[in-house]
C-alpha angles and dihedrals in degrees: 000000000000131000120272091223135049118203108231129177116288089003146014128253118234119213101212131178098210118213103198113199101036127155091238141015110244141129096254099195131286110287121188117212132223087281098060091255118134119220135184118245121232140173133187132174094227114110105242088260142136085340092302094129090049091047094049090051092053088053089051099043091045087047103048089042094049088237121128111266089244089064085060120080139151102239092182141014095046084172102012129095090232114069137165099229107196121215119195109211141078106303085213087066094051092052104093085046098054092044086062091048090055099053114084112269118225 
């Protein structure tokens, strides 16, 4: 199993399974596909349209980190479910934050 998340310079890469249509937006667990990866699930209630699922999970990642949305961008997987999803900001200061996400959510 690897790590749903990669520590760059300057920020830290999320590795996310998106869930567009949802009837909420929320992180839903870690889940590992058949390959061994962990990724982050997410769910947002925006169609996969015109960016606006990628749009829905910046602002959900930005506002369950506490970072501007503009700090907040998919680098990869524009229509795909997996995405890499980079933060800007000290990746110390996202620690505590990513220990809760990797505990299971009930």
């Amino acid at each position: 199993m690897s790590a749903f998340y990669r520590e760059r310079d300057g920020g830290l890469d999320l590795f996310v399974r998106l869930t567009p249509k949802a009837s909420a937006d929320q992180f839903s667990g870690i889940e590992t596909a058949a390959d061994g990866r962990s990724y982050l699930a997410a769910k947002v209630r925006a169609v996969p349209e015109k960016g606006a699922a990628n749009a829905a999970l910046e602002r959900l990642v930005g506002g369950h980190f506490g970072v501007a949305r503009s700090k907040v961008s998919v680098i990869t997987g524009q229509t795909s479910r997996l995405k890499t999803v980079r933060i800007e900001a000290e990746p110390s200061s996202l620690a505590s934050i990513l220990g809760a996400l990797s505990k299971p959510l009930s």
